[in-house]
Each structure stands twice: as structure tokens, then as C-alpha cells.
C-alpha positions as CSV (number, residue, x, y, z in Angstrom):
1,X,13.5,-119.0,37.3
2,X,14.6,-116.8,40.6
3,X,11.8,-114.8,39.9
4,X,9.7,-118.2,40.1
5,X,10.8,-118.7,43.7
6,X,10.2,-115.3,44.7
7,X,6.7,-115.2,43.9
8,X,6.3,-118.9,45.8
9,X,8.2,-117.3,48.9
10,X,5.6,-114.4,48.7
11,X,2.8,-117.1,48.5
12,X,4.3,-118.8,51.6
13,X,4.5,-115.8,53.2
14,X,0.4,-114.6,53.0
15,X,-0.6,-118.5,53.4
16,X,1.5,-117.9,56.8
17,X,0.3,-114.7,57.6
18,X,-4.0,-116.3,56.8
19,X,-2.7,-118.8,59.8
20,X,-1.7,-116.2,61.7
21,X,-4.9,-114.2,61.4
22,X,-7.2,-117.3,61.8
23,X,-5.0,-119.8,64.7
24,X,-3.5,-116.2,66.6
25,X,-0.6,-118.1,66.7
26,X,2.5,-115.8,66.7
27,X,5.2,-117.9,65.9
28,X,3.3,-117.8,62.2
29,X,3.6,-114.0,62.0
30,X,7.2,-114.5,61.9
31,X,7.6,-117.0,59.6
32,X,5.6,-115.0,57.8
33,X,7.9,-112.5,57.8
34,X,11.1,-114.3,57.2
35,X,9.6,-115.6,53.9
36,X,8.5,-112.3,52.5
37,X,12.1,-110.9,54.1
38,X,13.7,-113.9,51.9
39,X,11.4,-113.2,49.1
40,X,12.4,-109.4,48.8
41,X,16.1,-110.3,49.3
42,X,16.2,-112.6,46.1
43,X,14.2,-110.2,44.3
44,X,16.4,-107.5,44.8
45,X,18.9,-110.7,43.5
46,X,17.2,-111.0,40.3
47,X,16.9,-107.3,39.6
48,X,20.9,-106.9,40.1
49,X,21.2,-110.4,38.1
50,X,19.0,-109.0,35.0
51,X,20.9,-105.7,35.6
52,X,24.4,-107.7,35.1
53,X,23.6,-110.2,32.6
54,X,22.3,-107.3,29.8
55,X,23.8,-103.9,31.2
56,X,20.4,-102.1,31.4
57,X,18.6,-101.6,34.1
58,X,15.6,-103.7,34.3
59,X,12.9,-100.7,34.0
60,X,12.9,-100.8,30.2
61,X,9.9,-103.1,29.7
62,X,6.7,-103.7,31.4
63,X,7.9,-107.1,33.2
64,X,11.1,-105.2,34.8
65,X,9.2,-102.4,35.8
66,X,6.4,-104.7,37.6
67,X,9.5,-106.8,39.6
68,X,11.0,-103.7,41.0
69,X,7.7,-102.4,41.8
70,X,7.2,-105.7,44.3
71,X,10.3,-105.2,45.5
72,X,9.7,-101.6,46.5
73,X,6.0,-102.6,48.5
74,X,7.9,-105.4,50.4
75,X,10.8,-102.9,51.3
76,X,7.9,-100.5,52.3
77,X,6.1,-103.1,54.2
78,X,9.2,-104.3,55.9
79,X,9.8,-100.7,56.7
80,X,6.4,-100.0,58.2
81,X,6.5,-103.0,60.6
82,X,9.7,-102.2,61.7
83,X,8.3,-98.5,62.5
84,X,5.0,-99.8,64.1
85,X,5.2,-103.7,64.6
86,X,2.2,-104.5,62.9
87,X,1.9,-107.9,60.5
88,X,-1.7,-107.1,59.7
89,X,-0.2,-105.1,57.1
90,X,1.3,-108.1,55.2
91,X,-2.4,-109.4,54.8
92,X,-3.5,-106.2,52.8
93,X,0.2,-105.8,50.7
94,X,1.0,-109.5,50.1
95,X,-1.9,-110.3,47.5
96,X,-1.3,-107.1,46.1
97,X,2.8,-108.0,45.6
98,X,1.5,-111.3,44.5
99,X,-1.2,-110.8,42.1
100,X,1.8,-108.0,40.6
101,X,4.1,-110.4,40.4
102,X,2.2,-113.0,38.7
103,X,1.1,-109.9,35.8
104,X,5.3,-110.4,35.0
105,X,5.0,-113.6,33.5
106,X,2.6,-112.3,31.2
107,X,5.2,-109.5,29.5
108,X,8.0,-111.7,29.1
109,X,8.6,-111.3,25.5
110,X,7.7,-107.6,25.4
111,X,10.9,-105.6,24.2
112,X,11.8,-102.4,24.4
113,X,11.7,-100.0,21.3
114,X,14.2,-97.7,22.8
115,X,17.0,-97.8,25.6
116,X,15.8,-95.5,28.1
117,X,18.3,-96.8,30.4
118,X,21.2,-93.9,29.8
119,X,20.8,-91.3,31.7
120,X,21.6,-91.0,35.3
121,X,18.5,-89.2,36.0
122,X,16.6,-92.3,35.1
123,X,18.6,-93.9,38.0
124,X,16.9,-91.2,40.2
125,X,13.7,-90.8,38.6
126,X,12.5,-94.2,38.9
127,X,13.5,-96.1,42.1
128,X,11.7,-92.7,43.5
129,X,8.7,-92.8,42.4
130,X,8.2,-96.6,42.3
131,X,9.0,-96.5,45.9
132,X,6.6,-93.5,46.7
133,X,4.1,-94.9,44.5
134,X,4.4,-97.8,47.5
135,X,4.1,-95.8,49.9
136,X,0.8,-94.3,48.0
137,X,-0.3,-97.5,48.2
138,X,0.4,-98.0,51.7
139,X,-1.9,-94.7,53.0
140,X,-4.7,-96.3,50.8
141,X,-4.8,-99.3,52.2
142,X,-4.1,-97.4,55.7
143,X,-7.5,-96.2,54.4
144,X,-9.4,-99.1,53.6
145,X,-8.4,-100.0,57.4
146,X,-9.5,-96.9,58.9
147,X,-13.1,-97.4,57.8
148,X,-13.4,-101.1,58.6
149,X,-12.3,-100.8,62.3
150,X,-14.3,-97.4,62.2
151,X,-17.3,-99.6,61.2
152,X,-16.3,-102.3,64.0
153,X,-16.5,-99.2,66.4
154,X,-20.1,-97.9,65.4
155,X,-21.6,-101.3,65.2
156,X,-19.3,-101.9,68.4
157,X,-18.5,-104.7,67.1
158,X,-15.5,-105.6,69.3
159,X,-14.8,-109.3,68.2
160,X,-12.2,-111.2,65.7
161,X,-11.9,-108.5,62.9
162,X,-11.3,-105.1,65.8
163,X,-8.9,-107.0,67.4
164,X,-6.6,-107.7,64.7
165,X,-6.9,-104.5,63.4
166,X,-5.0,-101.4,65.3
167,X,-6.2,-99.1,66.5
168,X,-7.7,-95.9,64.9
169,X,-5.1,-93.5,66.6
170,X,-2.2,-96.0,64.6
171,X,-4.0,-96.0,61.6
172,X,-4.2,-92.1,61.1
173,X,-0.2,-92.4,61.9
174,X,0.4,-95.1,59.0
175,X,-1.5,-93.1,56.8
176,X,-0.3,-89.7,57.7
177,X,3.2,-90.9,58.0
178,X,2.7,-93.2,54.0
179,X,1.4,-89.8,53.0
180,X,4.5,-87.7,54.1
181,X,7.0,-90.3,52.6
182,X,5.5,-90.8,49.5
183,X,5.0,-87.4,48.5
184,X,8.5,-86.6,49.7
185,X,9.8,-89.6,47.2
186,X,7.4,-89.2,44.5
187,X,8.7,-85.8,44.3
188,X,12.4,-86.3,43.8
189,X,11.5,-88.9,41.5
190,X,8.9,-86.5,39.6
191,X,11.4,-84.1,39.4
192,X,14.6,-85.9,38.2
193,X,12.1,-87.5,35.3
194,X,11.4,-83.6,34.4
195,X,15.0,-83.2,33.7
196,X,15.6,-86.4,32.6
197,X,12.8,-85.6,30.1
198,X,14.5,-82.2,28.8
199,X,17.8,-83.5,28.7
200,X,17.7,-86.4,26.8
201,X,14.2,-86.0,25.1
202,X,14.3,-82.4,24.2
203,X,11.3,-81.6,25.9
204,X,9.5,-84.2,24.3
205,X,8.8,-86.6,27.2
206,X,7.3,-83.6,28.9
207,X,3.7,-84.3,27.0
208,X,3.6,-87.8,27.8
209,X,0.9,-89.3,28.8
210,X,2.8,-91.4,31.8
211,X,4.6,-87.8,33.3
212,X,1.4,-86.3,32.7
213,X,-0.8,-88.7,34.7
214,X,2.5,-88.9,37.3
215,X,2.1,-84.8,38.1
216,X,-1.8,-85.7,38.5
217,X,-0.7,-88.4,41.2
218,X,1.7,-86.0,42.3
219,X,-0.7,-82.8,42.2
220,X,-3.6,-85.0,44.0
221,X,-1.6,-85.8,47.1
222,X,0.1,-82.6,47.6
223,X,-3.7,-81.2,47.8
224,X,-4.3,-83.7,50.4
225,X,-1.4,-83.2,52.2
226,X,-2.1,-79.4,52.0
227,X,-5.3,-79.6,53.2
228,X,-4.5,-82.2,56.0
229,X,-1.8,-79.4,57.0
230,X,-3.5,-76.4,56.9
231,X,-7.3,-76.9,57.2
232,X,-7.0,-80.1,59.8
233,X,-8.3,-82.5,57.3
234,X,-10.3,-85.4,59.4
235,X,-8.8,-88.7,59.5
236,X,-11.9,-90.0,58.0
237,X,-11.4,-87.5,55.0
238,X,-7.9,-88.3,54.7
239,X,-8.3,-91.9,54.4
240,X,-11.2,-91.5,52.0
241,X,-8.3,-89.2,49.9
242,X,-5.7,-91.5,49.8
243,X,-8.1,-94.1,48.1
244,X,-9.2,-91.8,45.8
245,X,-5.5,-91.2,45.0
246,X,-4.5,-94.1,45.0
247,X,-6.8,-94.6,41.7
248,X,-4.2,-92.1,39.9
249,X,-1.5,-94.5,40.7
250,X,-3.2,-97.4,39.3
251,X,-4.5,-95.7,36.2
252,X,-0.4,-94.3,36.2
253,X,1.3,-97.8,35.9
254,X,-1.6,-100.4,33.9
255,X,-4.3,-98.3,32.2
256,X,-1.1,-95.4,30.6
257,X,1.3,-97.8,30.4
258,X,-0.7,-100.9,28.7
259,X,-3.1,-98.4,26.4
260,X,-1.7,-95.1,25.7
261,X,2.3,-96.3,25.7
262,X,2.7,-92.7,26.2
């Protein structure tokens, strides 16, 4: 039932944010904002509530694992906007969050075979990487930006769709800066499931298919990092990266996790 109301504060918050973008009316932006602030406050609620009520942390099935993955994109988006005051943001994230969110209701009565939920790696392990897996997300759709207002720019097209945007200087920040963070997070994360893996698993959880595709994520934006460090990867090619990463991380969390149940 909370859960109910956070998704319908995250709904309120995009149909705010559509306003926004359409009327330029920038009372609506903050509105916006409060609802997806009071969204990600009672989802955070429900996660400690679920946490409470059965003693396990809610990352054991596919529904807890998909409601602290919303959480984590709001608390990156609210983190973002803080950093460089753009609400355009919440027009990309928000469907995303929503059309997550929504995937929950449909793994309700999925249980868990085994308590995973014992180990104080796990604590580390997974907060990590769901959060840099949001940040991941962040530099892709950082990406998907880039090449629109570059587009706007070559057609010099300078009208509704520019002007909402920001600039292309901001946008090589967001993504170099979702790109830094992530990787920083996903690799703490990445790690303290490694040892998580060996101590509890005996090395078994080391051939899994979901660590194995998370070292892929991991591996493919290192190499763009690296090569953004050292060779002065272009902003177009960086952008283009981050999409193409951004792939791993879907195929990570629905295509392993739904098919392979490594």
C-alpha cells in the first residue's frame, strides 16, 4: 500500500515536470520536485518498513530489489540537481523510476529460495552497486542529451527543445562527473560482493552469471573512463559509450536476473 502512493507521487511529479517543460512555468518545477522529494522519502519508508516487519533486508527477491533500485535513481537525481540545478533531468529519470516501479507489482509473490540476507558484505555489496548502477544510468541519459542538443546545434535549431536543454559544456560535466561516481560505487560494491561471494559461497557465487555480467559493466566503464583519461576521449564518444554501457546494466538486472537466475 505505501509503495502504491509512492509510485502515484512519482506520477505527480513527471505530470508536473510535462507542465513545466510545455507552460515554462517555474513554480511547476518545484512542485515537481517536492513530489518526487516526498516520493523518495516514503520509499526509503517502505524499504525500512519491509526491512522491520520480516528482519531481511528487502534485496532478496526481484520486487525488493526493483524498490531500492527507484529509490537509488531519485536519490541520484536529487543529487544531481542539487550539484547543477537542472529539472530537465527529472523528465528523462522519472518514466524510467516509474515504469520500474510499476515492474514491482508484477513480482509480488516471487520468494526467495535462499536467505542471502546474512552477511554484512551484502549490506555493502548491494546499496553500492544499485546506486552506481544509477549513476550508469545517469551518464547515459547524459548521453542521449548530448546528441539531441548537438543535433539542435548543427541544424541550428535554437527554439523550444535547445532551450530547455543545457548546454553542451554541462552536459559533458553530468556525464563525466555520473561516470566518475558510478564507477567509484560500482566498484566498492563489486568488490564487497567478491568477498561476500568467497566467504559465504565458497567461491561458488564467483561463476555467476549476475557477478559475471556485473565485472562486464564494471570492466566496460573502467575502459571508458581510461580512455576518457588518458587518450582525451571526445565528449561525443563518451556519450555514445555510456549508452553502450548502459546496455550491460540493463541486460545485468532484467535479462540475468529474469532468465539465467544465475
Amino acid at each position: 500500500m505505501i509503495y502504491d502512493i509512492v509510485i502515484l507521487l512519482y506520477m505527480l511529479s513527471l505530470l508536473h515536470m510535462c507542465l513545466f517543460f510545455f507552460l515554462e512555468y517555474k513554480k511547476l518545477a518545484g512542485i515537481a520536485n517536492i513530489f518526487a522529494l516526498s516520493g523518495f522519502l516514503l520509499n526509503i519508508f517502505d524499504i525500512v518498513i519491509k526491512w522491520v516487519n520480516t528482519g531481511i533486508f528487502p534485496s532478496h527477491t526481484m520486487n525488493g530489489l526493483l524498490i531500492i533500485l527507484t529509490a537509488a535513481l531519485v536519490a541520484v537525481y536529487i543529487f544531481l540537481y542539487l550539484k547543477y540545478k537542472r529539472p530537465s533531468l527529472l523528465l528523462f529519470i522519472m518514466p524510467i523510476v516509474i515504469i520500474l516501479g510499476l515492474f514491482t507489482f508484477a513480482f509480488k509473490d516471487i520468494n526467495p529460495s535462499r536467505d542471502f540476507a546474512t552477511s554484512f558484505w551484502l549490506y555493502i555489496h548491494l546499496p553500492f552497486t544499485v546506486v552506481g548502477s544509477a549513476f550508469f544510468l545517469f551518464a547515459a541519459i547524459s548521453g542521449v542529451m548530448y546528441f539531441v542538443q548537438e543535433n539542435q546545434l548543427k541544424n541550428k535549431n535554437f527554439g523550444f527543445i535547445y532551450s530547455k536543454f543545457p548546454p553542451l559544456n554541462v552536459i559533458n560535466n553530468l556525464n563525466k562527473n555520473s561516470l566518475n561516481m558510478g564507477f567509484a560505487v560500482f566498484t566498492i560494491g563489486l568488490i564487497a560482493g567478491i568477498i561476500w561471494g568467497l566467504y559465504e559461497w565458497n567461491g561458488t557465487l564467483l561463476l555467476s552469471a549476475k557477478l559475471i555480467f556485473a565485472v562486464i559493466t564494471w570492466a566496460v566503464f573502467g575502459i571508458i573512463i581510461l580512455i576518457r583519461q588518458t587518450k582525451g576521449l571526445a565528449p561525443r564518444g563518451s556519450a555514445l559509450w555510456s549508452v553502450v554501457g548502459f546496455i550491460c546494466i540493463v541486460i545485468m538486472y532484467f535479462a540475468v536476473a529474469l532468465f539465467l537466475r544465475g
